[in-house]
SEBA-10859 format. One record per atom (N, C-alpha, C): x, y, z; atom name. Coordinates in Angstrom, 1 decimal, always signed. Example, Ala and Ser with C-alpha at 12.3 -4.5 7.8 and 13.67 -1.06 7.14 Angstrom:
2
       c1       c2       c3   atome
    +13.2     -5.7     +7.8       N
    +12.3     -4.5     +7.8      CA
    +13.2     -3.3     +7.8       C
    +12.8     -2.2     +7.1       N
    +13.7     -1.1     +7.1      CA
    +12.9     +0.0     +7.9       C
//
This chain:
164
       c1       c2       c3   atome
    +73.8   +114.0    +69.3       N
    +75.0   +113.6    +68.6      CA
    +74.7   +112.5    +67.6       C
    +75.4   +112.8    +66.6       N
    +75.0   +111.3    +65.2      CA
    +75.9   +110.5    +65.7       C
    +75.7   +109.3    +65.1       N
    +76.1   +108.5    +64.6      CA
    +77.7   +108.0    +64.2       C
    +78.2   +109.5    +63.6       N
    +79.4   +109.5    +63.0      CA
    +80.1   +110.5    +63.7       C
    +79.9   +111.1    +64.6       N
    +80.3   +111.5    +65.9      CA
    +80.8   +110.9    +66.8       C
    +79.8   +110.0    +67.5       N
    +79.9   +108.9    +68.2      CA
    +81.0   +108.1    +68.0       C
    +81.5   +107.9    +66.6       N
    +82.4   +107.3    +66.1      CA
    +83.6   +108.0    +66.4       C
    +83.6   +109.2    +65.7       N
    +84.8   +110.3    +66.1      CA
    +85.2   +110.6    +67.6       C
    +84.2   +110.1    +68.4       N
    +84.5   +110.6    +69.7      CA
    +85.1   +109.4    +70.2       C
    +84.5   +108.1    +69.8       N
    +85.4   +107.1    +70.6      CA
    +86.6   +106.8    +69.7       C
    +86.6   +106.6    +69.2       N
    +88.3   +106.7    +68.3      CA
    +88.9   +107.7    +69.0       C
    +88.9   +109.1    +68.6       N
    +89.2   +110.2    +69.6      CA
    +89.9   +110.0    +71.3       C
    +89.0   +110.0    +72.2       N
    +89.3   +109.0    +73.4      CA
    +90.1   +107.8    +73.1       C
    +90.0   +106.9    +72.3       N
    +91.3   +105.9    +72.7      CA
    +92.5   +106.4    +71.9       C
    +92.6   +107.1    +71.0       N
    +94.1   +107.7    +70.8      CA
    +94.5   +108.9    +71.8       C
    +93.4   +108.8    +72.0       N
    +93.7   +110.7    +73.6      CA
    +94.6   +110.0    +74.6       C
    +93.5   +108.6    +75.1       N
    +94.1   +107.9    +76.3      CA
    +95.4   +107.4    +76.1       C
    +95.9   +106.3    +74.5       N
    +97.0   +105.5    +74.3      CA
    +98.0   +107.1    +74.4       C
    +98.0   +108.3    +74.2       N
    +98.8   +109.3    +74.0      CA
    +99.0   +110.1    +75.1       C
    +98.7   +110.0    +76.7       N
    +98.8   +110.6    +77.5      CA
    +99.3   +109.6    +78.6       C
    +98.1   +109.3    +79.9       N
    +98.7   +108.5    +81.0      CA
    +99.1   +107.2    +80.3       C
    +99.0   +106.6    +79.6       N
    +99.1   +105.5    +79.5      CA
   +100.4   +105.3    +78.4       C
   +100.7   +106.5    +77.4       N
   +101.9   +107.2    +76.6      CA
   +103.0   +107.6    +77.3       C
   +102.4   +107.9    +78.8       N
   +103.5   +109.3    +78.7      CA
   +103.6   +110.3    +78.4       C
   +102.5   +111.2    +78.1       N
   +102.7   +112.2    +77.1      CA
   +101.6   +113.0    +77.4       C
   +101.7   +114.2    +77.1       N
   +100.4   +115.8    +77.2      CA
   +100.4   +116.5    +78.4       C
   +101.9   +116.2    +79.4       N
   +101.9   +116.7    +80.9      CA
   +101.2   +118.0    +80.5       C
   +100.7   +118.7    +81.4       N
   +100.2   +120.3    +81.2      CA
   +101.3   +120.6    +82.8       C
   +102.3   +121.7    +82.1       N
   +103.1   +122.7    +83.1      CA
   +102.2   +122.9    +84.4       C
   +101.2   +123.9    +84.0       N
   +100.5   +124.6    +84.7      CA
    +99.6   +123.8    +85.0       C
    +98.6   +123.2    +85.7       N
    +97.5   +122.6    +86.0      CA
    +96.4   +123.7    +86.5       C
    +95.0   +123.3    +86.0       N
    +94.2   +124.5    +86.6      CA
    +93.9   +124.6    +87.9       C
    +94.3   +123.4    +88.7       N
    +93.9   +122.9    +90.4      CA
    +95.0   +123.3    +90.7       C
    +95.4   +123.6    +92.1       N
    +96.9   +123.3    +92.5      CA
    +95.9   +121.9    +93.6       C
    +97.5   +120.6    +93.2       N
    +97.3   +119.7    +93.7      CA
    +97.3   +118.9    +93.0       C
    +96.7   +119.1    +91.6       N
    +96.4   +118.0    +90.7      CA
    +97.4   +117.9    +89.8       C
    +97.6   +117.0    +88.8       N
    +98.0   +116.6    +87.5      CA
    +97.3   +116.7    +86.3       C
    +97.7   +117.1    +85.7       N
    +96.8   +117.0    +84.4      CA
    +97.7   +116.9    +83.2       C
    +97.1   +115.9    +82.5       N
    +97.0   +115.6    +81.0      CA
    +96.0   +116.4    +79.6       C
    +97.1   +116.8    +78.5       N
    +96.1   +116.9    +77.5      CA
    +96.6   +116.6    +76.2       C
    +95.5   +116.1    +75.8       N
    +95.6   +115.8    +73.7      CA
    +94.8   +116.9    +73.1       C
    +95.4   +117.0    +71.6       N
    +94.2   +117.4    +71.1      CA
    +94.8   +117.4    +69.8       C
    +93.5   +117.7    +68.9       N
    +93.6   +116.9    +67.2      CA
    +92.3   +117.3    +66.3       C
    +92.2   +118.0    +65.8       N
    +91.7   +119.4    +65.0      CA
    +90.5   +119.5    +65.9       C
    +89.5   +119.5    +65.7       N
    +88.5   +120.2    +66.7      CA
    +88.1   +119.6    +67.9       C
    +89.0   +118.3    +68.3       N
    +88.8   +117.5    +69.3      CA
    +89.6   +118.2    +70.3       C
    +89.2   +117.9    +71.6       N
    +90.9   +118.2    +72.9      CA
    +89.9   +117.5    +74.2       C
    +91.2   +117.0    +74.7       N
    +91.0   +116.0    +75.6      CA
    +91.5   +116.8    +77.1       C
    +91.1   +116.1    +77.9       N
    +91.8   +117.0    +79.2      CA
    +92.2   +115.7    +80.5       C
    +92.8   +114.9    +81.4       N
    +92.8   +114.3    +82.1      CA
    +93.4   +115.3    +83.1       C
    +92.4   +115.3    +84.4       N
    +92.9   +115.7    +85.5      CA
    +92.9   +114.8    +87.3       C
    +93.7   +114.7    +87.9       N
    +93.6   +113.6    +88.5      CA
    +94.7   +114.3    +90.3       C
    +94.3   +113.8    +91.1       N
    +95.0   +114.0    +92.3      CA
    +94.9   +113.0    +93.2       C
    +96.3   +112.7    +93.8       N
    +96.3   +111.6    +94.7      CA
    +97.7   +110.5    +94.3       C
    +98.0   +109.3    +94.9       N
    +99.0   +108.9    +94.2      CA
    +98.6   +107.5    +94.7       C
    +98.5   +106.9    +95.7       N
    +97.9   +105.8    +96.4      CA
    +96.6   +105.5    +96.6       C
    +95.8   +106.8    +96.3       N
    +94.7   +106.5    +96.2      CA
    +94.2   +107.8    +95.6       C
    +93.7   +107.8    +94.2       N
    +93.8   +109.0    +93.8      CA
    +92.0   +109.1    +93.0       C
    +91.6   +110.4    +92.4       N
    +90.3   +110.5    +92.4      CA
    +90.9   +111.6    +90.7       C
    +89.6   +111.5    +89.7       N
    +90.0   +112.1    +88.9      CA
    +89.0   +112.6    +87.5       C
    +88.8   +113.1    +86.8       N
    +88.2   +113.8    +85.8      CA
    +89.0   +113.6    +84.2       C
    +88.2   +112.9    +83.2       N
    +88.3   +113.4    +81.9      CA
    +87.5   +113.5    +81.3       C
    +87.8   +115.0    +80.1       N
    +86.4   +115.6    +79.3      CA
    +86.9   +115.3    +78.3       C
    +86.4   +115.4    +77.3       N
    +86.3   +115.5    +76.0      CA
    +85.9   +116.7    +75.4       C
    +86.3   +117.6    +74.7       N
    +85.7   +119.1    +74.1      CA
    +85.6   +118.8    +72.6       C
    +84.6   +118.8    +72.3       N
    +84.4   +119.3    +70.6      CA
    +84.3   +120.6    +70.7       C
    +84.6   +121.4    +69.5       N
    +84.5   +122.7    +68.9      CA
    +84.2   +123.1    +70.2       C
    +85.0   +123.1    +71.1       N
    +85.1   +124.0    +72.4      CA
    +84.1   +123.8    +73.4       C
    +83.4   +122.9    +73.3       N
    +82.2   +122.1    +74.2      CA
    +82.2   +121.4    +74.8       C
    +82.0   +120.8    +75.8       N
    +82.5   +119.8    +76.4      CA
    +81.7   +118.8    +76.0       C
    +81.9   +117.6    +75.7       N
    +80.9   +116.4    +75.0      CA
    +80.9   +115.2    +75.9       C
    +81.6   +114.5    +76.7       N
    +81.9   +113.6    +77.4      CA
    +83.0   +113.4    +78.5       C
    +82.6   +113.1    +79.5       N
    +83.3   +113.0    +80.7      CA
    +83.4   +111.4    +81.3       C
    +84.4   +111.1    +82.3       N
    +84.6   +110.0    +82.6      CA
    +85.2   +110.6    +84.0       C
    +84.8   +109.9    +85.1       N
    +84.7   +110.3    +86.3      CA
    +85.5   +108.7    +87.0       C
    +86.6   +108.8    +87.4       N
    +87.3   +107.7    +88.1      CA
    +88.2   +107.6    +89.5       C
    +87.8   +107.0    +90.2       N
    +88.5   +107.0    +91.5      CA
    +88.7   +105.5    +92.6       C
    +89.8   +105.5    +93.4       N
    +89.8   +104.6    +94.1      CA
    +91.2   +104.5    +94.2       C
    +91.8   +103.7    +94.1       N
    +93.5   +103.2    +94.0      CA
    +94.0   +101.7    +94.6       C
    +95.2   +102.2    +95.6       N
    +96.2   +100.9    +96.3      CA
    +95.0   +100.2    +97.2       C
    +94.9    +98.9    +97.5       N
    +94.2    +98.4    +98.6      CA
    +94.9    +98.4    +99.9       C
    +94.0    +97.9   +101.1       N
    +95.0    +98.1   +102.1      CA
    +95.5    +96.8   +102.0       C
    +97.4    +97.0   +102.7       N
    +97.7    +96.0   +102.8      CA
    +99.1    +96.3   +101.7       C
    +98.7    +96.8   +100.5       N
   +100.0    +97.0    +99.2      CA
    +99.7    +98.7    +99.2       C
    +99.6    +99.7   +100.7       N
    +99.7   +101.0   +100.5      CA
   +101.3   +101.5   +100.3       C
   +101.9   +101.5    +99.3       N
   +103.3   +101.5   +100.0      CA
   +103.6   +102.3    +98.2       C
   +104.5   +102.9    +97.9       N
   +105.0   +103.4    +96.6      CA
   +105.6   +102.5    +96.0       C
   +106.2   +101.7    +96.3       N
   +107.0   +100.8    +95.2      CA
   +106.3    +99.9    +95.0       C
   +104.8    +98.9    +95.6       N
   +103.7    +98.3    +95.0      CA
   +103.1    +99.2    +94.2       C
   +102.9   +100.6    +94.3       N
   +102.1   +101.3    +93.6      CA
   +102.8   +101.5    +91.8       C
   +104.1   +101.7    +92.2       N
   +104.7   +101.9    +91.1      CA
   +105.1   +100.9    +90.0       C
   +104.9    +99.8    +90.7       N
   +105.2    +98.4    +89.9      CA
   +103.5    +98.4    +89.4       C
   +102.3    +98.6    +90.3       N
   +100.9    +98.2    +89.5      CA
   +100.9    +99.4    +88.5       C
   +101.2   +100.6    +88.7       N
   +100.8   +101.7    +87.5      CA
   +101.5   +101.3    +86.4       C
   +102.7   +100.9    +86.2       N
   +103.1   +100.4    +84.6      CA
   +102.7    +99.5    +84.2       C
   +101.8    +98.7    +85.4       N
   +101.0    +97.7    +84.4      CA
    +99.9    +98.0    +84.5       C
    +99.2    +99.4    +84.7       N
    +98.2    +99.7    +84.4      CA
    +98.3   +100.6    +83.1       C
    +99.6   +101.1    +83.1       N
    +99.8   +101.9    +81.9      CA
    +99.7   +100.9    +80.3       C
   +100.0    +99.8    +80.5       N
   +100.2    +98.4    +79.5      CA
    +98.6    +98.1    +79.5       C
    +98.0    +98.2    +80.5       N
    +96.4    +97.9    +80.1      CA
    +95.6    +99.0    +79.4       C
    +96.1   +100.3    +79.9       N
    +94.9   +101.1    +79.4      CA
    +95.5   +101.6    +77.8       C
    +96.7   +100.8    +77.7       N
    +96.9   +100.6    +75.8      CA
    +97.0    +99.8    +74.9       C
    +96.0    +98.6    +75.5       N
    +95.6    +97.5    +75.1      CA
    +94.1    +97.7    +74.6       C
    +94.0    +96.5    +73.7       N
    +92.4    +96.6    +73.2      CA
    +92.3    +97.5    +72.2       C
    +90.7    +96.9    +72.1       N
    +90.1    +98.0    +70.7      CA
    +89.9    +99.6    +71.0       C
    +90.5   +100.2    +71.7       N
    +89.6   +101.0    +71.8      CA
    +89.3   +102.2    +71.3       C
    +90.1   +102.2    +70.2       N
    +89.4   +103.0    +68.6      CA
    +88.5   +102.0    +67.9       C
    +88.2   +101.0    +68.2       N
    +87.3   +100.3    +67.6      CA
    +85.7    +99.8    +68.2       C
    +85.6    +99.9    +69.4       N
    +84.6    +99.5    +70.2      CA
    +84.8   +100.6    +72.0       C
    +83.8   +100.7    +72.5       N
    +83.9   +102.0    +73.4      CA
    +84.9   +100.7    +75.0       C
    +85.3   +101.6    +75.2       N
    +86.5   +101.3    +76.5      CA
    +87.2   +102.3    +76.9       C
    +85.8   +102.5    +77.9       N
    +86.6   +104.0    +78.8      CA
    +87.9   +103.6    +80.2       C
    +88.2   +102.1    +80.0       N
    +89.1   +102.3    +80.7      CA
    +90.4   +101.5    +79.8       C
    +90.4   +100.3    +80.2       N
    +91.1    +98.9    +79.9      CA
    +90.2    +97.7    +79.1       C
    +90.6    +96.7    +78.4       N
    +90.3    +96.1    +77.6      CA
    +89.1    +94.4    +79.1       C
    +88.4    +94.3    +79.0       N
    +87.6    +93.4    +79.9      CA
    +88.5    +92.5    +80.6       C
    +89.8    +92.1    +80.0       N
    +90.4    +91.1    +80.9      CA
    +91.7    +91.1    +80.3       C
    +92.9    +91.0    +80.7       N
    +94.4    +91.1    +80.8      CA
    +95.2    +90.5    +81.2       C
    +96.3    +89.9    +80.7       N
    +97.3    +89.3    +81.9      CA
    +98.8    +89.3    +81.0       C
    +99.4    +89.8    +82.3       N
   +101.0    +90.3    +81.8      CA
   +101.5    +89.0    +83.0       C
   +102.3    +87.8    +83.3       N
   +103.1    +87.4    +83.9      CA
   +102.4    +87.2    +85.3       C
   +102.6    +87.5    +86.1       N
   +101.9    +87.5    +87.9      CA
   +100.7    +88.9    +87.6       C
   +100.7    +89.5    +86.8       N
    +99.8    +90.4    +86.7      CA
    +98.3    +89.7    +85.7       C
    +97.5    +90.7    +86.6       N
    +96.0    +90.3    +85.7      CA
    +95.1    +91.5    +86.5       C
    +94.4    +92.2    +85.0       N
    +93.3    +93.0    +85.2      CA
    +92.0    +92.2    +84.8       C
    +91.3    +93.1    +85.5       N
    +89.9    +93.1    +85.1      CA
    +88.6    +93.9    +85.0       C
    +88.0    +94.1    +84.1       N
    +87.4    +95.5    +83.9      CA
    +86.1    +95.0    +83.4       C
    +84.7    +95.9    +84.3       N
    +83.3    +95.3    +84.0      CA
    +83.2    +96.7    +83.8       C
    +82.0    +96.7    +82.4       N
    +81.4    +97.9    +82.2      CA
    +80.1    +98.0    +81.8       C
    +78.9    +98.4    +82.6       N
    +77.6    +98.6    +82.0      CA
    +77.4   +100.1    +81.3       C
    +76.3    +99.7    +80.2       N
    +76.2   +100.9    +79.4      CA
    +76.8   +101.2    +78.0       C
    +77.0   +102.1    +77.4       N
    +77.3   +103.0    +76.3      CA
    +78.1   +104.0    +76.4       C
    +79.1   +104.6    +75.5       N
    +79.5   +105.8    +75.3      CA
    +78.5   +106.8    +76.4       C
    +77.2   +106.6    +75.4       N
    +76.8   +107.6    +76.1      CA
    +76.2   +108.0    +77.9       C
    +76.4   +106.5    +78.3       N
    +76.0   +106.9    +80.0      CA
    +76.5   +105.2    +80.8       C
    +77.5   +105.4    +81.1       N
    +77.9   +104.2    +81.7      CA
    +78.7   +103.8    +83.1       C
    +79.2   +103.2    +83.2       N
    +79.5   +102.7    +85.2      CA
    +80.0   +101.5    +84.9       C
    +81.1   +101.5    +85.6       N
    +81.7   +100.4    +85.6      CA
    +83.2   +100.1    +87.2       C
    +83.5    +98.9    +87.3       N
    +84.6    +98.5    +87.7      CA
    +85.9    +98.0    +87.5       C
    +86.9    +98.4    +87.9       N
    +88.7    +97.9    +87.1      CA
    +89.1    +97.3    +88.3       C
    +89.8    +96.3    +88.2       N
    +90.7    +95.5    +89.5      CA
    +91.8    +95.6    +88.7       C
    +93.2    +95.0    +89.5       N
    +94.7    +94.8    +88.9      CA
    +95.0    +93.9    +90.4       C
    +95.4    +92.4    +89.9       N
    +95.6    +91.4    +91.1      CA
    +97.3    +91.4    +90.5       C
    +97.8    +91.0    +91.7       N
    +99.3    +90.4    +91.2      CA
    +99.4    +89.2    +92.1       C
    +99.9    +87.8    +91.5       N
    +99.9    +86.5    +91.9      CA
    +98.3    +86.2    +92.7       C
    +97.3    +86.6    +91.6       N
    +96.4    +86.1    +92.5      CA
    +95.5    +87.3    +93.4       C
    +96.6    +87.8    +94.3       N
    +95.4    +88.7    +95.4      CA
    +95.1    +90.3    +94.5       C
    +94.2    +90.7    +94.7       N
    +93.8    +92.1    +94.4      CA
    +94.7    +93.0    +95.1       C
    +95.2    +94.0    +94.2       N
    +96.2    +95.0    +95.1      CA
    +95.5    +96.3    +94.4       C
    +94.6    +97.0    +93.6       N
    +94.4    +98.0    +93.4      CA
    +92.7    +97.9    +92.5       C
    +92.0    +99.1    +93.1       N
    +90.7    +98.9    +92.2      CA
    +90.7   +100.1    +91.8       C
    +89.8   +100.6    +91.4       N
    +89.2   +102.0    +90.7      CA
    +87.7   +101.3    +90.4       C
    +86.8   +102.6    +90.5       N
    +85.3   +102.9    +90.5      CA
    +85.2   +103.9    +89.2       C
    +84.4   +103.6    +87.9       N
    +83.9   +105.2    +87.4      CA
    +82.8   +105.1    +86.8       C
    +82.3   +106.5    +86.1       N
    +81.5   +106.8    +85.9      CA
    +81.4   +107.8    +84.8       C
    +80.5   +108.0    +83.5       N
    +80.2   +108.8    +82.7      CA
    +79.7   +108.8    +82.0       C
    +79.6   +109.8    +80.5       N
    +79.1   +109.5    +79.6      CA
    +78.6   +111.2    +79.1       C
    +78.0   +110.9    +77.8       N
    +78.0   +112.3    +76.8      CA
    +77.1   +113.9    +78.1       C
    +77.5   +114.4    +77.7       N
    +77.2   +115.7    +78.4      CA
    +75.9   +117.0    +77.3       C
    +75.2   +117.0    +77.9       N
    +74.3   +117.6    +76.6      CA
    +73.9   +118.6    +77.3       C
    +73.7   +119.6    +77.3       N
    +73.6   +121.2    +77.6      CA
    +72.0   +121.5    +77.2       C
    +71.5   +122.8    +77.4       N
    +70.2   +123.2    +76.9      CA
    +70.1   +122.9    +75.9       C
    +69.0   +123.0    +75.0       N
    +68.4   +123.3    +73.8      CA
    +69.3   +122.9    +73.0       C
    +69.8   +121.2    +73.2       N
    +70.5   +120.4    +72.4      CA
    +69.8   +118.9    +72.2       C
//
């Protein structure tokens, strides 16, 4: 993949992400799992797909397709800590996770999740990432007043097929 790809892909990804979980927006009726959720964007030869299952502690998949290929995946999971397993902790951290993962550059510099560090009021994230677009690993926290109440673990990066 060039250069100016690489470009189009991550720009791509952060308007996919600001336009779906984090929007509100791309529910898919039908999901291809039963169980799961899924999200999609898409924007001339680009299409995005988020699929995810769970709610307190949930596990989950997004690709990226060029011209009908898959080019990049992001593999994320984990959730509520013990201690804040309860829905209405969960529901108060996910809007402020939704406020994080539409923060930052991330049509400008690669951020496959949330922006490195965040704070809304008693809320604060934090996000460590090793690596590149193309193959990376990283950690997300979300504390409120202080203690950790939710992590997430992921993992990804460009997808290259045979005789590519």
């Amino acid at each position: 993949m060039n250069k100016d790809l690489f470009t189009e892909l991550n720009q791509f990804i952060g308007r996919a992400s600001r336009a779906t979980y984090a929007g509100g927006g791309g529910k898919v009726d039908k999901p291809q799992r039963n169980g799961f959720k899924e999200l999609q964007y898409a924007e001339g030869d680009w299409y995005y797909r988020d699929s995810y299952t769970g709610f307190l502690r949930s596990w989950g998949q997004e690709v990226v397709w060029y011209k009908d290929q898959p080019h990049w995946t992001c593999l994320y999971g984990g959730g509520m800590v013990d201690g804040c397993m309860n829905n209405g902790m969960a529901e108060d951290t996910f809007t402020f996770l939704k406020k994080v993962l539409s923060a930052g550059e991330k049509e400008n510099q690669f951020q496959p999740r949330g922006p490195k560090n965040f704070n809304d009021g008693e809320w604060s994230y934090q996000c460590e990432v090793e690596g590149s677009i193309e193959k990376f690993q990283g950690h997300e926290s979300i504390s409120r007043n202080g203690s950790t109440v939710f992590t997430h673990d992921f993992v990804g990066g460009l997808v290259v097929g045979q005789d590519e």
